[in-house]
C-alpha positions as CSV (number, residue, x, y, z in Angstrom):
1,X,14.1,-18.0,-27.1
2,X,14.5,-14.7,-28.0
3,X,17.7,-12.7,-26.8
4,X,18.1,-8.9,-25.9
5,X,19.8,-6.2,-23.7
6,X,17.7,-5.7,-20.6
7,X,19.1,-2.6,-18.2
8,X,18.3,-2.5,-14.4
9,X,16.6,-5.9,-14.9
10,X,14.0,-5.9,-11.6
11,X,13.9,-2.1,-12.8
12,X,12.3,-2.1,-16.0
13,X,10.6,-5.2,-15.5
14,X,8.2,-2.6,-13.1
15,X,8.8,0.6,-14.2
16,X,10.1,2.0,-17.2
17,X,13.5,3.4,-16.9
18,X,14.6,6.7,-19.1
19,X,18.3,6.4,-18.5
20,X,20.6,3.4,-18.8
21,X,24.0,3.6,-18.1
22,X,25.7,0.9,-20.5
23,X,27.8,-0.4,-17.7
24,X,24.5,-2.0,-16.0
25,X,23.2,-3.6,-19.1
26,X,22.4,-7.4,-18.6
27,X,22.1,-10.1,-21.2
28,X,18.4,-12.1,-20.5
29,X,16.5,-14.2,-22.3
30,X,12.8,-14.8,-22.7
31,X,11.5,-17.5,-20.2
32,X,8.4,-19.0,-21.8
33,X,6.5,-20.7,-18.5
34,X,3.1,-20.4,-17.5
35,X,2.6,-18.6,-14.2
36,X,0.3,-20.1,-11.9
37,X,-0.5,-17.8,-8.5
38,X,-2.4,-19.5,-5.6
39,X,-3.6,-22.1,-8.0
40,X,-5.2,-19.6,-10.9
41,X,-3.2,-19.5,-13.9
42,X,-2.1,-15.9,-14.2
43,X,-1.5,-14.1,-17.8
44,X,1.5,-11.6,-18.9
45,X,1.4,-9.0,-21.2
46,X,3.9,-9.2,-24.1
47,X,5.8,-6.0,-22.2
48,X,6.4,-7.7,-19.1
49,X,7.7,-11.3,-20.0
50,X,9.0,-13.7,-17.6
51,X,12.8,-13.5,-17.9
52,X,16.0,-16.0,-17.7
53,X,19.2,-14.8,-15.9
54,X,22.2,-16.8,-15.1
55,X,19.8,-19.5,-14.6
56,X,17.3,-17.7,-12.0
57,X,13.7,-17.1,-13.2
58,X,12.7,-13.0,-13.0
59,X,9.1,-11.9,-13.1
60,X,7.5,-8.8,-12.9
61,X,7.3,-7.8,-9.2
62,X,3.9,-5.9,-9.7
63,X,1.6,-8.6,-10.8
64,X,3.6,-11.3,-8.5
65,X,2.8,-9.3,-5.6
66,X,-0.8,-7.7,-6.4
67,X,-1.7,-11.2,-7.0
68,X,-1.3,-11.8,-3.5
69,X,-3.3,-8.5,-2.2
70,X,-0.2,-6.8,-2.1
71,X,0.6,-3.4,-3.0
72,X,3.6,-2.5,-4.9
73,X,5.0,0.9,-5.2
74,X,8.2,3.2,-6.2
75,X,9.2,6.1,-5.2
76,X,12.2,8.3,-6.2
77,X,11.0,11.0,-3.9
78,X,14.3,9.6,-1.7
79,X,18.0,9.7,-1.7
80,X,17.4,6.3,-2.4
81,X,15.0,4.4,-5.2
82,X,12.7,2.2,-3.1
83,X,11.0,-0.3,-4.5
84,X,8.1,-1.8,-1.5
85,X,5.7,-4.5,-1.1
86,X,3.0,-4.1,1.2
87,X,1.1,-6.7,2.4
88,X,-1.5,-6.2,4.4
89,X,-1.5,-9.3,5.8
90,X,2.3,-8.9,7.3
91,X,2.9,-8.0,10.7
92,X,4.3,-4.7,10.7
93,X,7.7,-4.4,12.7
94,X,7.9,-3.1,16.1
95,X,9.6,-0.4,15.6
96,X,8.0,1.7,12.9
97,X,9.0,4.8,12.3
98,X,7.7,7.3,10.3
99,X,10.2,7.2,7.3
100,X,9.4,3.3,7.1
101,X,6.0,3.4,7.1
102,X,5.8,6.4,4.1
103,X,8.3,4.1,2.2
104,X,5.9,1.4,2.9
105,X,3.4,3.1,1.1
106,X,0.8,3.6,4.2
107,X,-0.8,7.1,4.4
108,X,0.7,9.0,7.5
109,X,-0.1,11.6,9.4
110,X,2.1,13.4,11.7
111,X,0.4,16.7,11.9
112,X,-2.1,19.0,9.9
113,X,1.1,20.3,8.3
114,X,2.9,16.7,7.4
115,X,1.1,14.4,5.9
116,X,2.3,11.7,3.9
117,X,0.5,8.9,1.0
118,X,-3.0,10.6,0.7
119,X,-3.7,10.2,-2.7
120,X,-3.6,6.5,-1.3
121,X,-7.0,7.0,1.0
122,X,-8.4,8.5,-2.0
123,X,-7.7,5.8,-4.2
124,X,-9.2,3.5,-1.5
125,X,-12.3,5.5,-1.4
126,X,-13.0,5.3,-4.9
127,X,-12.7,1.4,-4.7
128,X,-14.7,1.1,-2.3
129,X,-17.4,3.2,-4.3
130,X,-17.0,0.8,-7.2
131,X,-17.6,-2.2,-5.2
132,X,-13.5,-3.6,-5.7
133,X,-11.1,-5.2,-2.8
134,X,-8.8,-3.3,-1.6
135,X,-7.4,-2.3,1.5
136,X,-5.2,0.6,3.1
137,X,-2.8,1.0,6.3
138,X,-3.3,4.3,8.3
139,X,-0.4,5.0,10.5
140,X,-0.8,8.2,13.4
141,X,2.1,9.1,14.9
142,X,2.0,10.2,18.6
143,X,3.8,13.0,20.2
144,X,6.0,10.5,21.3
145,X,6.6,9.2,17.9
146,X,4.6,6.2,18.9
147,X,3.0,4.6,16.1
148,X,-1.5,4.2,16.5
149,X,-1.9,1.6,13.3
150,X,-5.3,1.6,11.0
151,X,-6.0,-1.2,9.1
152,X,-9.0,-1.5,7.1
153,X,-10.1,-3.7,4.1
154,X,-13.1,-3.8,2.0
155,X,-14.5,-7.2,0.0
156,X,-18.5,-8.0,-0.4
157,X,-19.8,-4.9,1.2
158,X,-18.0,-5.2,4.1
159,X,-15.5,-3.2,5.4
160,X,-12.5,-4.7,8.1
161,X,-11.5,-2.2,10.8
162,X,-8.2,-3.2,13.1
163,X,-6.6,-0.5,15.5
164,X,-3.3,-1.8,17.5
165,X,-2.2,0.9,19.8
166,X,0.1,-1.9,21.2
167,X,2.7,0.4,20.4
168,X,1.7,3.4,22.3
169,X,4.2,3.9,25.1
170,X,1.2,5.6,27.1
171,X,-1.8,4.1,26.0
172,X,-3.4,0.8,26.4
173,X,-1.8,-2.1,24.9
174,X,-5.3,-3.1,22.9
175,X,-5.8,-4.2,19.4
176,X,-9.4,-3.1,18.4
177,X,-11.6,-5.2,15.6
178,X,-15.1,-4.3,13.4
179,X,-16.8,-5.1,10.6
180,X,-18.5,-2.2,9.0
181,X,-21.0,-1.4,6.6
182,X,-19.7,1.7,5.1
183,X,-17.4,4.6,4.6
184,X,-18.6,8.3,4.6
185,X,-17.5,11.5,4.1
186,X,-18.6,14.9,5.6
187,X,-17.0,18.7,5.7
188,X,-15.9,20.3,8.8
189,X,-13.4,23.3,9.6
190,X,-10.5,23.3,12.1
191,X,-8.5,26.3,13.2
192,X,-9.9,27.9,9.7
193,X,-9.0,24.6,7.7
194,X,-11.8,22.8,6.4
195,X,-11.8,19.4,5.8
196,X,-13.1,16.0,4.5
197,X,-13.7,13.5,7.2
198,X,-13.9,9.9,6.4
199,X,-15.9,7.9,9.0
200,X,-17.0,3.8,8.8
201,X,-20.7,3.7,9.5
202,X,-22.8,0.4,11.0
203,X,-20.3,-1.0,12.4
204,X,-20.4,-4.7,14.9
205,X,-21.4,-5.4,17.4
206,X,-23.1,-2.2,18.1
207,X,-23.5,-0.5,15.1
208,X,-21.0,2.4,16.2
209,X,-19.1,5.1,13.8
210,X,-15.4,5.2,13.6
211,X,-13.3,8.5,12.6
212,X,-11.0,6.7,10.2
213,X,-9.1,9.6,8.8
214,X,-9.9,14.1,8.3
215,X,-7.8,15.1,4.9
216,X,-7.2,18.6,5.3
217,X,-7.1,21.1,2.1
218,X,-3.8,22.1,0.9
């Protein structure tokens, strides 16, 4: 097995890190194991190896947790580095606030004005268009602060709509489900801002429209 210097292991096992202070270097070696994810074998690239570490087993967080329908992210946008995992099959906590779910990755919105994750329904869009899974949380935040949660997945043509406004201190308590045939978009204006709605077409048991999400222009 191979030896060499590895700094902010978990780090640069995801991301590629252009400073290393020499005090957080970390001798690893090479772990040569075949990785086997839900019972399909899964493959590494020659960049992101399995690693050996005081006798612990390290592998690369990304394709571990994609593997699983998760989505992993970082952001340095923080005080602090934040590494998440977002899986969208996870119950969310009860208390979510609005930092949370942007570190989480899900797209917020707050107000015309703050908006957070966007490029996220975008990205969601376009696989959607292509025919790939995928799946994205959309988190509306109340005057209250109370959290109205969006979830929505796409496999096979078919799109998965959940909304839980269980956590609305002055709403109902109910957690709506659909299955949908589609996502569209359409133009509007409001207040003099125009906009691109997104909307889920055909969807059970009555073949109803859902206003999923209106990304404003910046």
């Amino acid at each position: 097995m191979r030896k060499f210097l590895l700094g902010f292991l978990a780090g640069a096992v995801l991301f590629s890190v252009s400073r290393v202070d020499a005090s957080n270097l970390l001798e690893a070696v090479q772990f040569p194991v075949k990785l086997i994810i839900n019972g399909k074998v899964t493959s590494l690239d020659t960049g992101h190896p399995i690693l050996n570490y005081n006798g612990s087993a390290y592998v690369p967080v990304r394709l571990v947790g994609e593997a699983l329908h998760a989505k992993v992210r970082y952001s340095d946008d923080d005080p602090e580095k934040i590494i998440s995992i977002n899986d969208p099959r996870a119950e969310t906590p009860e208390d979510y606030p609005e930092d949370l779910a942007r570190a989480n990755g899900d797209v917020v919105f707050i107000s015309q004005a703050k908006t957070y994750n966007e490029d996220q329904l975008i990205e969601f869009v376009k696989k959607v268009e292509q025919n790939s899974p995928d799946w994205i949380r959309i988190v509306r935040y109340t005057l209250e602060g109370d959290p109205i949660i969006q979830l929505v997945s796409y496999r096979d043509g078919t799109l998965n709509y959940t909304v839980d406004y269980s956590r609305d201190s002055f709403g109902s308590d109910a957690i709506m489900e659909a299955k949908c045939s589609s996502i569209v978009s359409s133009n509007g204006e409001l207040f003099g801002k125009p906009y691109t709605e997104f909307t889920l077409t055909g969807c059970s048991p009555d073949r109803e429209t859902y206003a999923l999400y209106k990304l404003f222009g910046r």
